[in-house]
C-alpha positions in Angstrom: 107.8 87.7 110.4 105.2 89.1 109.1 104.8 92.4 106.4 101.4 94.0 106.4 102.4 96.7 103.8 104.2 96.2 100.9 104.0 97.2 97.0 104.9 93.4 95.6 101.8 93.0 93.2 103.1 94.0 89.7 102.0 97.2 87.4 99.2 98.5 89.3 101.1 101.2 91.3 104.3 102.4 92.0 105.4 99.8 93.0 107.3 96.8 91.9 106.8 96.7 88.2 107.5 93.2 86.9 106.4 90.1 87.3 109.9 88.6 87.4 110.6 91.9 90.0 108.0 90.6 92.5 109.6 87.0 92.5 112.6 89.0 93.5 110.9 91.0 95.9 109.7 87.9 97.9 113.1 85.9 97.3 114.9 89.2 99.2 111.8 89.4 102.1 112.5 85.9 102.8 116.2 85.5 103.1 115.6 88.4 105.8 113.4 86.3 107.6 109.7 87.6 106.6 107.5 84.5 105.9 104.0 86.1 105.1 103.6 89.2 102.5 100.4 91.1 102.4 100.2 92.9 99.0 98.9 96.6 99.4 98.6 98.2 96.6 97.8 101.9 96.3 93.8 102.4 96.3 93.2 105.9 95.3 90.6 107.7 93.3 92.3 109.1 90.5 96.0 108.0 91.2 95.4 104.4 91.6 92.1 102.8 91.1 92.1 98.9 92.2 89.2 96.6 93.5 89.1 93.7 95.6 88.4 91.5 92.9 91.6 92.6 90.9 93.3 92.7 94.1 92.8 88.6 94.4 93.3 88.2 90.7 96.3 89.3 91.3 97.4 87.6 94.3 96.5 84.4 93.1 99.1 84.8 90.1 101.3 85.8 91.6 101.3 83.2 94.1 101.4 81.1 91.4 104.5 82.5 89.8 106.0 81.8 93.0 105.3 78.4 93.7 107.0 77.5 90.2 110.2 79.6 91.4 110.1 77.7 94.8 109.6 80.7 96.6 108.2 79.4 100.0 106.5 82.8 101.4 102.9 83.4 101.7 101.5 86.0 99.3 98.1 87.7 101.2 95.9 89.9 99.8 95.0 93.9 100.7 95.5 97.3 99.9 96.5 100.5 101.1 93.3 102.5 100.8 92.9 106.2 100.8 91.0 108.3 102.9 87.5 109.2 101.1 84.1 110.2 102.6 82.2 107.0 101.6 84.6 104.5 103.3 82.4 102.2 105.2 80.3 101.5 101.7 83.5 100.8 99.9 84.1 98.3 102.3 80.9 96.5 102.3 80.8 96.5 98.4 84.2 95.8 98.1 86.2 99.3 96.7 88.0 99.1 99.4 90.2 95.9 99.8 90.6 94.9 103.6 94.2 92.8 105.0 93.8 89.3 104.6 90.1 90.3 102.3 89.3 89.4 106.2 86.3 92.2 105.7 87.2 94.3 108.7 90.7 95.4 108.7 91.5 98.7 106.6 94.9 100.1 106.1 94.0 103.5 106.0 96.6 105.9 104.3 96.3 109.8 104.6 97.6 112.4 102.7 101.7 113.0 103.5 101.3 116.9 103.3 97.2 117.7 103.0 95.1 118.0 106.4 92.7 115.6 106.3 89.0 116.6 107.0 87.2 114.9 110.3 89.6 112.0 110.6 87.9 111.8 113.8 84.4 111.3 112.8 85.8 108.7 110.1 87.6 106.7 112.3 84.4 106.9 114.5 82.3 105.8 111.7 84.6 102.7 110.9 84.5 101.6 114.2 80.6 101.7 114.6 80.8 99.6 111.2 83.0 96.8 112.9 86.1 98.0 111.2 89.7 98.1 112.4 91.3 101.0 111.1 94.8 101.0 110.7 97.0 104.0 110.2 99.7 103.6 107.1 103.0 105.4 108.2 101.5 108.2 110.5 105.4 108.8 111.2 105.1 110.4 107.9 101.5 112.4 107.7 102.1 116.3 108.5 99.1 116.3 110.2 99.9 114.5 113.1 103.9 115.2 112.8 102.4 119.0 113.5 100.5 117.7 116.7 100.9 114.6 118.0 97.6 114.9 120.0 95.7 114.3 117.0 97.3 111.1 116.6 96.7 110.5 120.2 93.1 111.1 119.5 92.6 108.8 117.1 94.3 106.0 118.7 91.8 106.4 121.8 88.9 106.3 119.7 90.3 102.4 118.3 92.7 102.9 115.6 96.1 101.4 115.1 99.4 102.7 113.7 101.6 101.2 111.5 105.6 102.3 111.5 107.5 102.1 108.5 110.8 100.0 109.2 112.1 102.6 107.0 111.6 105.7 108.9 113.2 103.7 112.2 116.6 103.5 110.3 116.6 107.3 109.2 115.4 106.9 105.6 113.1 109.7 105.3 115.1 112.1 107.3 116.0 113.0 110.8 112.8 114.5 111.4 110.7 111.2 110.5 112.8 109.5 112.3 112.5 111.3 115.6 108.7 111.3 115.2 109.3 107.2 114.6 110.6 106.4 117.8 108.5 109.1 120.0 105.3 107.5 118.5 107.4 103.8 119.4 108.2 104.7 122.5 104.7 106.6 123.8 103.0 103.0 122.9 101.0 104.7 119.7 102.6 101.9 117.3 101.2 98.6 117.2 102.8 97.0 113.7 105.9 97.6 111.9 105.8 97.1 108.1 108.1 97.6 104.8 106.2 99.4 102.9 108.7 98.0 100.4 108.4 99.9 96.8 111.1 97.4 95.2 114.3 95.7 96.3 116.6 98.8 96.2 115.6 102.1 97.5 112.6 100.3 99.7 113.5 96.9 99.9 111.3 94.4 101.7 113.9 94.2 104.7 112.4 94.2 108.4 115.3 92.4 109.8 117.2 95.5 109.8 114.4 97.5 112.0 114.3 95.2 114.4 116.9 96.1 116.9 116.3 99.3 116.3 112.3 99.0 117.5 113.7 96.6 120.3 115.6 99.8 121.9 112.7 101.6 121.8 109.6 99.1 123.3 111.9 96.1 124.3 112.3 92.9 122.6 108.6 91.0 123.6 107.0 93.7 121.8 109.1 94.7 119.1 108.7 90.9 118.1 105.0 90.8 118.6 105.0 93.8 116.3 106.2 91.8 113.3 104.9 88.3 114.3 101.7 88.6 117.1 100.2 91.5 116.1 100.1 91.2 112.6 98.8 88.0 112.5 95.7 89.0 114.9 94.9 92.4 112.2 94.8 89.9 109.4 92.6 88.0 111.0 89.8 90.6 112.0 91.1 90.6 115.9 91.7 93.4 118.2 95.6 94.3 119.9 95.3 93.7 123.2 97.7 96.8 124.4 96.5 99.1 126.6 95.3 102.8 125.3 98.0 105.6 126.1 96.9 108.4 128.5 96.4 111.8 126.5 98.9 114.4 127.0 98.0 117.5 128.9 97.5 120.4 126.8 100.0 122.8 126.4 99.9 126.0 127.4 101.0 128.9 126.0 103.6 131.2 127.4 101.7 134.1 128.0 99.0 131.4 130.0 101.9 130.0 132.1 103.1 133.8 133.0 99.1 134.9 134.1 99.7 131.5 136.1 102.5 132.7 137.9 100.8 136.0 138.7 
């Protein structure tokens, strides 16, 4: 399997914190069958602040350290990147770390709680610029939990969503949850991820999810979730899945009783 968001790469967010924790990290991601890590660390103006450069720097010792503990798993570099106005420059000049460092996929993470201003336009703008957004968690982000048509909407105009195999087992809540598997089951997930903090409270386990995906989309897809699709983001290529149909909008009950008039 693959794991497209994780926090392995040591002291640059909240994340694992040791070196000697991250050889952990990838020791526990492997004996539950992942075989490729992509590092994501948090890029955020004013929280986290990381760039490409350190982002590789940082890969490569680790992937060191890792070699000398025999650790057979692939360490691959990224980040988790924050929304901002300026995201297609960040890209190009390198601010804004992309999966693989292929260039053109972004894991794009939102505020949990905060509406975000024109997601629409931005997710317009990165696809004009050749970029594949993909949406960290959306499970999680008030904004779409409060209308799922907004997520909708941004899928349709070429995004991508990204489940946390946390949410799927009721780790956030009941509420997360529930949103997990509707987004699972309405095809509006395309990847399921860790987004492993450390090897307790978020361990790097996907194995666990699995099943639990499988209920929801069947077991070709939830496998090309971890394996397939993964591997086609890090390398710069679309999903081929089909787009989901919007949902009617819903009316209110006082226009559904001038209907019945």
């Amino acid at each position: 399997m693959i794991d497209l968001h994780t926090h392995i790469l040591p002291a640059v967010d909240d994340g694992v914190q040791t070196e000697g924790d991250a050889v952990e990290f990838a020791r526990v991601a492997y004996e539950h069958g992942t075989r490729t890590i992509v590092a994501t660390p948090h890029c955020r103006d004013g929280f986290f602040t990381i760039h490409r450069t350190e982002v590789l720097a940082g890969v490569a010792a680790l992937r060191e350290r890792l070699a000398r503990e025999s650790v057979a798993i692939d360490l691959v570099p990224g980040a988790e990147v924050h929304l901002c106005p300026d995201l297609v420059e960040r890209i190009r000049d390198g601010r804004a770390p992309t999966l693989g460092d292929n260039g053109k996929t972004l894991l794009l993470e939102l505020s949990l709680t905060q509406y975000p201003v024109e997601i629409e336009n931005v997710v317009f703008q990165l696809r004009l610029a050749g970029t594949i957004p993909l949406f960290a968690h959306p499970e999680r982000i008030r904004y779409f939990e409060d209308d799922i048509r907004r997520y909708e909407s941004v899928i349709r105009l070429g995004a991508y969503g990204q489940v946390t195999s946390g949410s799927l087992l009721g780790a956030f809540g009941r509420k997360i949850q529930e949103f997990s598997r509707e987004l699972a089951r309405k095809g509006l997930i395309h990847v399921m991820a860790s987004d492993a903090h450390n090897v307790g409270g978020r361990p790097p386990n996907l194995a666990e999810a699995v099943p639990h995906l499988a209920a929801l989309v069947g077991d070709d897809l939830a496998a090309k979730m971890v394996e397939d699709f993964p591997a086609a983001l890090l390398r710069g290529e679309e999903i081929d899945l089909p787009v989901p149909e919007a949902e009617p909008p819903r009316r209110s009950v006082f226009s559904r009783w001038l209907r019945r008039r």
